[in-house]
C-alpha positions, 0 to 999 in steps of 0.5 A, a space after each residue: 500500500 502507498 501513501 501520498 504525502 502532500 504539502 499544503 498550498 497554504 505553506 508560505 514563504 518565510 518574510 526575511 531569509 536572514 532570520 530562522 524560524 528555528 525553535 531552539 535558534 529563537 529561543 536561544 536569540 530570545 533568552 541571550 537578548 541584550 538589555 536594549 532588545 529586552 525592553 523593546 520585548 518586555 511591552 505592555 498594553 495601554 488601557 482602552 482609555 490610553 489606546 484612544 488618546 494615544 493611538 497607540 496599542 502597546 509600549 515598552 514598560 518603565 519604572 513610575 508607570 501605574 499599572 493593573 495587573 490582569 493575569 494571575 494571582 495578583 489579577 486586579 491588583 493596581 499599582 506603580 512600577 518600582 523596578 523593571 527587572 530585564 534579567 529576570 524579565 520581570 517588573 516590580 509593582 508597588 505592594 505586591 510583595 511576600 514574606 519571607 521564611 526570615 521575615 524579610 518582604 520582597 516584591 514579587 516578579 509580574 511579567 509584564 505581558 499580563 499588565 495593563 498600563 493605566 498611567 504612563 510616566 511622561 517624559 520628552 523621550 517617551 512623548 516623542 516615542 508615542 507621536 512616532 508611533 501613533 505616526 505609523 498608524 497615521 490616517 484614523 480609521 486605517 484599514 477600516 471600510 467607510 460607509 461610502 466603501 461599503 455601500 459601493 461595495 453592495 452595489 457592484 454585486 
């Protein structure tokens, strides 16, 4: 008995034949990332009210931030960043904290992934990082249909 084997014509081509798409090559490229690419990788979301006034989804998360955090066993919690930790790739929020066996209290790492930012610390760097951004994204309503499309649309069926 034969069995066919075909690949799918769904397959695509990679986007840049420099980067692998290897597993262990990403993983290994994730986990020796310089600080500088660590903050670019550790972002975090802006609250719905945030994402309206600055047009922008998501920025790299920095001490002084106010946060709220949305996954865990600290879900609901709300406080300020005090430390961005990149060689753990944690941050430090206020009051989350443990004790420990010897009575000491330590914060405890969130990964930045599962906060949601509610206050951002602006500075002139990071203001000009969010009008950049928001740049990007320029026209309002990119990549949306407007009535008038869509009524053209209808017609030409």
């Amino acid at each position: 008995r034969r069995i066919e084997v075909r690949l799918s014509a769904l397959h695509t081509m990679k986007y840049s034949a420099t980067v692998s798409s290897s597993r262990r090559k990403s993983r290994k490229a994730h986990f020796n990332a310089p600080s500088s690419e660590r903050r670019k990788i550790m972002s975090s979301p802006l609250s719905s009210e945030l994402k309206n006034k600055h047009g922008v989804r998501a920025v790299p998360i920095r001490k002084d931030d106010e946060v709220q955090v949305v996954r865990g066993n600290y879900k609901g919690r709300e406080g300020k960043v005090v430390q961005v930790y990149r060689k753990k790739w944690v941050i430090h929020i206020e009051r989350i904290t443990r004790e420990k066996v010897n009575g000491a209290t330590v914060n405890v790492g969130v990964d930045p992934s599962k906060v949601v930012i509610t206050k951002l610390k602006i500075d002139k760097d990071r203001k000009a990082l969010l009008e950049r951004k928001m740049g990007k994204g320029a026209e309002k309503g990119k990549g949306k249909f407007t009535e008038d499309e869509v009524k053209a649309m209808q017609d030409v069926d």
